[in-house]
C-alpha positions as CSV (number, residue, x, y, z in Angstrom):
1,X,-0.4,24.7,47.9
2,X,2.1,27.0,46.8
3,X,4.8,27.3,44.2
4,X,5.3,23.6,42.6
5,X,3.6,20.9,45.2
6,X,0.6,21.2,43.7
7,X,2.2,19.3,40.3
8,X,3.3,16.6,41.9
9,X,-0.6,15.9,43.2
10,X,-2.1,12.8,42.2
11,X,-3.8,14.6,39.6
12,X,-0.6,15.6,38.2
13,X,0.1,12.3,38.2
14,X,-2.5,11.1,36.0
15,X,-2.2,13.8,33.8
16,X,1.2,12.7,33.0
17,X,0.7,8.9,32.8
18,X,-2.2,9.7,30.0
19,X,0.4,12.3,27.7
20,X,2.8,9.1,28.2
21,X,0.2,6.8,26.8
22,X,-0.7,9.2,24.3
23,X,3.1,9.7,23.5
24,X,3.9,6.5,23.1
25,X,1.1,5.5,21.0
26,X,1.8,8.1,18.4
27,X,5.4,6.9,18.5
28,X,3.6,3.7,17.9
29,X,1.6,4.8,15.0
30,X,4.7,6.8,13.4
31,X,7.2,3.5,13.4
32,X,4.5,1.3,11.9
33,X,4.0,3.7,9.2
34,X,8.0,4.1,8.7
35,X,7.5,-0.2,8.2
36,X,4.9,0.7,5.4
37,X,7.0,2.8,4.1
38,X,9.9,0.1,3.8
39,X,7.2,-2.2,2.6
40,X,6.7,0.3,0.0
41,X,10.0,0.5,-1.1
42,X,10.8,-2.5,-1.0
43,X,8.1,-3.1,-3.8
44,X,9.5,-0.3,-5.8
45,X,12.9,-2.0,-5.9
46,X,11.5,-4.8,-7.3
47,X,10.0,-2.6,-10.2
48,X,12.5,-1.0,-10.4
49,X,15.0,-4.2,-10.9
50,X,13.1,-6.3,-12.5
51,X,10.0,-5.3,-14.5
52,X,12.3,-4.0,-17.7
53,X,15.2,-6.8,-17.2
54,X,15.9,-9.2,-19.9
55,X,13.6,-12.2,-20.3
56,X,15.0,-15.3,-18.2
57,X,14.1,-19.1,-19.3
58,X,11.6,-20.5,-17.1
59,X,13.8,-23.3,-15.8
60,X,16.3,-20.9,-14.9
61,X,14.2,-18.4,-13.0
62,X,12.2,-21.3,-11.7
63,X,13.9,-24.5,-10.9
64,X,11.7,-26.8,-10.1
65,X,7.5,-26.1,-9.7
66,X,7.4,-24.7,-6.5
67,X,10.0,-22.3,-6.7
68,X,9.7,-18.6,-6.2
69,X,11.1,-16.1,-4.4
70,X,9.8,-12.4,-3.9
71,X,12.6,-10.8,-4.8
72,X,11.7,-12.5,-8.3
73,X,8.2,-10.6,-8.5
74,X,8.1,-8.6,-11.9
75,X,10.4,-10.4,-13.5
76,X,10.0,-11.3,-16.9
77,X,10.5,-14.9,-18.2
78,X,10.5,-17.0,-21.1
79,X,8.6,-19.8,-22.3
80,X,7.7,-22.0,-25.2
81,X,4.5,-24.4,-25.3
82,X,1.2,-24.7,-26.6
83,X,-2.1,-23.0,-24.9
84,X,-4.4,-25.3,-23.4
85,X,-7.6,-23.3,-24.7
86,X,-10.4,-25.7,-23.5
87,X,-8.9,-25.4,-20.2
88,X,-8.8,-21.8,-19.8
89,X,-10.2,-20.1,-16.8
90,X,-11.5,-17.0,-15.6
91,X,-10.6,-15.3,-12.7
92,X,-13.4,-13.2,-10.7
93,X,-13.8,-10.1,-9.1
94,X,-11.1,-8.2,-10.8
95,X,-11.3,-4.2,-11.2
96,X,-9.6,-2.3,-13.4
97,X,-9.9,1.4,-13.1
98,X,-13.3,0.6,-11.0
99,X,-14.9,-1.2,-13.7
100,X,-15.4,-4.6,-12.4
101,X,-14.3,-7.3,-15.0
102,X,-11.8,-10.7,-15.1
103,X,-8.5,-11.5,-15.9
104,X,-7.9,-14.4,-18.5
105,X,-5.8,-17.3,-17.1
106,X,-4.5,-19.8,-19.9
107,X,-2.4,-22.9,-19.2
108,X,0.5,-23.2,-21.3
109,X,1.9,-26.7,-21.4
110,X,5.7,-26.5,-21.4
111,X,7.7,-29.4,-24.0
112,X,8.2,-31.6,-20.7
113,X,4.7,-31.6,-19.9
114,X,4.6,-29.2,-17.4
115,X,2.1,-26.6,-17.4
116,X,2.4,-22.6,-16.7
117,X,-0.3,-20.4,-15.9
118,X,-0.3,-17.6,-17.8
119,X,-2.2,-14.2,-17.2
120,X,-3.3,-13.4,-20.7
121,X,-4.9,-9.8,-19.4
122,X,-8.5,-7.8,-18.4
123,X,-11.8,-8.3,-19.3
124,X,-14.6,-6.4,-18.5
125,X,-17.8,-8.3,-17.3
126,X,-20.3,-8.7,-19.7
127,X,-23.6,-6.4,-20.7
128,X,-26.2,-8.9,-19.7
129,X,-24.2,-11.7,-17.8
130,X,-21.4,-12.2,-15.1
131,X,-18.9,-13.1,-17.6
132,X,-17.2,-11.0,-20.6
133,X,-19.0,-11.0,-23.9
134,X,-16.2,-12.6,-25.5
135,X,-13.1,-13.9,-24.7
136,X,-10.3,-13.5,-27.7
137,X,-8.5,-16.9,-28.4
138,X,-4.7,-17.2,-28.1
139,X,-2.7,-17.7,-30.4
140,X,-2.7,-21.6,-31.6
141,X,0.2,-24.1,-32.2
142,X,3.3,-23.4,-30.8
143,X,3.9,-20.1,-29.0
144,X,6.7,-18.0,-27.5
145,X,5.7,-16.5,-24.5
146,X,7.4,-13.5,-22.2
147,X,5.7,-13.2,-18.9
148,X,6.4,-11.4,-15.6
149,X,6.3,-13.5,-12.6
150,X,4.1,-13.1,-9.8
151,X,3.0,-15.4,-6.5
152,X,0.0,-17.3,-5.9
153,X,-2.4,-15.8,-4.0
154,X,-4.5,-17.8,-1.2
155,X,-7.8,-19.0,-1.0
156,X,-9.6,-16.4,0.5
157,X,-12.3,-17.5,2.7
158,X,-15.9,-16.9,1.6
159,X,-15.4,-16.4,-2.1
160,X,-16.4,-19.1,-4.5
161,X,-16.6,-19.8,-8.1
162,X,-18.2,-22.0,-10.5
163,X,-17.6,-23.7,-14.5
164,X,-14.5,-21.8,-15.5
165,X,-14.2,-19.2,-13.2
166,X,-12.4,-19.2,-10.1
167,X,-12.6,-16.8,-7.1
168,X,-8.7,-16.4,-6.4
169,X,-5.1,-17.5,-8.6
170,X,-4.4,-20.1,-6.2
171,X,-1.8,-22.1,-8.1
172,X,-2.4,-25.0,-6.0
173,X,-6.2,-25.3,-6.6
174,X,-5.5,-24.8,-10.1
175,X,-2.9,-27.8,-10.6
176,X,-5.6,-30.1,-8.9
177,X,-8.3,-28.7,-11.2
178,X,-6.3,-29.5,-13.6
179,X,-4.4,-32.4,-12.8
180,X,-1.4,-32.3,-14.2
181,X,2.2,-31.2,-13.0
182,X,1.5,-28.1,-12.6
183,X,3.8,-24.7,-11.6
184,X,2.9,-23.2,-7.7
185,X,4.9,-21.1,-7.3
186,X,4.2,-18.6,-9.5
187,X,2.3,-17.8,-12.5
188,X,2.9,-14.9,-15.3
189,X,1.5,-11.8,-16.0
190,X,1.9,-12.2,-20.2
191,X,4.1,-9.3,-21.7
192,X,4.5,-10.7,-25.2
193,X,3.4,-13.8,-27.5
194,X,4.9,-15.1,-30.1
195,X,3.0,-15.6,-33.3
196,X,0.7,-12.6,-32.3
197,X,-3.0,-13.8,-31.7
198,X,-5.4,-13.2,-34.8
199,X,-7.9,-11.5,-32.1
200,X,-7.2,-8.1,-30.1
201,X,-5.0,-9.6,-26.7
202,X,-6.9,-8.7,-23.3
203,X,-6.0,-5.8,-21.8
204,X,-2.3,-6.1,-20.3
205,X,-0.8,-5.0,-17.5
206,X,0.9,-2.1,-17.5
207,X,3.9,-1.4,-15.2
208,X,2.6,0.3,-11.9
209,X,3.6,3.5,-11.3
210,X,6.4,4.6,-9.0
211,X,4.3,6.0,-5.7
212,X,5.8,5.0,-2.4
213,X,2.6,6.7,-0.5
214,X,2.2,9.2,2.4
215,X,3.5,7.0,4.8
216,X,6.8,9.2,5.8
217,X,4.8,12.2,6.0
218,X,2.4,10.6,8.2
219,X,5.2,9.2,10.5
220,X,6.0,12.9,11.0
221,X,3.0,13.7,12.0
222,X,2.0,11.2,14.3
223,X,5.7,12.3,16.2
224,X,4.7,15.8,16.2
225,X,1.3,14.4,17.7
226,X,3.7,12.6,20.6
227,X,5.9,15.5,21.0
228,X,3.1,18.1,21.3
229,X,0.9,16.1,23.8
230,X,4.6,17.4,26.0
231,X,4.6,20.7,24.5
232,X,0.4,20.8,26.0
233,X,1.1,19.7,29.5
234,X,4.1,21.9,30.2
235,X,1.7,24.8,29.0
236,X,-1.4,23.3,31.3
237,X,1.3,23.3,34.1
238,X,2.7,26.8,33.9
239,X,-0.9,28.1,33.1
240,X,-2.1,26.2,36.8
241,X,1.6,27.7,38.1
242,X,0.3,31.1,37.6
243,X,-3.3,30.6,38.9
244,X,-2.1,28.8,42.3
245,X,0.7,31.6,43.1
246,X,-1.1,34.5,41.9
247,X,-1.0,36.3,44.7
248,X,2.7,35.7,44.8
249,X,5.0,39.4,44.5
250,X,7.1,38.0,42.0
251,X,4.8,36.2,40.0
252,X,2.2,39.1,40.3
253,X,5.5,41.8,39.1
254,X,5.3,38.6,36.1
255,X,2.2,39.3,35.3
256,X,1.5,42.9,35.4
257,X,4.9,42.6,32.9
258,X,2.3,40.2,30.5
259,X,-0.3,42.4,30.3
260,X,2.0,45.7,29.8
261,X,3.6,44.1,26.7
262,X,0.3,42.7,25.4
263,X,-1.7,46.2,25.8
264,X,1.5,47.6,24.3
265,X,1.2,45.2,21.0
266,X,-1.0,45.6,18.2
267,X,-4.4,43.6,18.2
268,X,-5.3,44.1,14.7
269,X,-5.0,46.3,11.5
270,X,-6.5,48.6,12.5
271,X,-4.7,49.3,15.3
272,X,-1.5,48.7,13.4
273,X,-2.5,51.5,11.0
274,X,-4.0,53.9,13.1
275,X,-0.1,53.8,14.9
276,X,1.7,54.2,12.2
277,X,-0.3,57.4,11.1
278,X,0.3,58.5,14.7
279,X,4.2,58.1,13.9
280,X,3.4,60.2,10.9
């Protein structure tokens, strides 16, 4: 075959159909990432909107127990009850900085009866057993409390828990453990009490910090991939171009032009130099 028949072989073909699949995969990979990245900041507007906003009252940020929304995540509201100590719990499997510890979830029972879960803060896990060493008390009587909302989280298959710990802050489980009307929607990530607690609080949750990720940069990337699997087969198909119709006068004038401008170039530094003192 001469000239161009030989691309539209069967081989061709196949070449093609695989940069295609290879194409469109990247493209693939690059739009999900650019979904990430919406995902990302998406989150970050919620920080940004919400985590230093005024404190809300519970019943206004949450109508009724079951109520939440995620635009509604960070945002800090306001409550007044009494801790229910002896019904404290301690959620598992909770890392802070890589240190494995738990975080401190204390019901606070509302003046209508209702009861919020409240996220008091970290603990690491103890020296000798799978629990902290201590756990400091909240403050007792009445309290003010300003919390930051955040979902329920689902049971997640597998883990278990026993006595007062529990394996995820699934509101619902929670409310039956407890049973009493309960909030499910969300529970609070505690900001500030209200007399202060005699004991030093658990640690507390500090905002996050403003990181959308390397998602847009790897969205490039995986288009460059796409567009360069094209860029590689119109350079496989000249190079096979050249071979087939080599013996071709005008390609062959082509070539002979290649190698004249490549013997004419520079190879390295030391050719580079050794021209220029020439020049000299």
């Amino acid at each position: 075959m001469t000239g161009w028949q030989f691309a539209f072989s069967r081989r061709w073909a196949g070449y093609l159909a695989l940069t295609i699949l290879f194409a469109a995969v990247c493209s693939g990979l690059g739009v999900w990432q650019l979904a990430r990245r919406d995902q990302a900041l998406t989150e970050l507007f919620k920080i940004e909107s919400n985590f230093d906003a005024n404190p809300v009252p519970i019943a206004e940020a949450l109508p009724d127990l079951t109520a939440f929304d995620e635009s509604q995540k960070w945002m800090p509201v306001e409550l007044t009850g009494t801790y229910l100590v002896d019904d404290e719990m301690l959620a598992r499997n909770r890392p802070l900085n890589v240190n494995p510890g738990f975080e401190v979830l204390t019901p606070l029972m509302l003046s209508n009866g209702t009861i919020f879960i409240v996220n008091r803060g970290w603990l690491p896990t103890g020296q000798e057993q799978d629990a902290p060493d201590t756990v400091p008390a909240p403050p007792s009587g009445t309290v003010t409390v300003v919390a930051r909302l955040k979902a329920t989280e689902p049971d997640l298959p597998g883990r278990t828990a026993s006595g007062n710990q529990v394996a995820t802050i699934n509101l619902t489980s929670i409310a039956e453990r407890l049973n009493q009307p309960t909030y499910t929607g969300a529970y609070g990530l505690m900001d500030s009490e209200s007399p202060l607690p005699s004991e030093e609080r658990p640690t507390a949750v500090v905002k996050p910090i403003r990181d959308e990720g390397p998602h847009l940069s790897y969205a490039f990337q995986w288009f460059v991939f796409g567009l360069l699997a094209f860029i590689g087969l119109g350079w496989a198909l000249r190079e096979e171009y050249r071979s087939v119709n080599a013996e071709d006068p005008e390609e062959r004038a082509r070539a002979d032009e290649r190698a004249r401008k490549r013997a004419a170039k520079p190879r390295n530094d030391a050719e580079i130099e050794d021209a220029l003192l020439d020049a000299n």
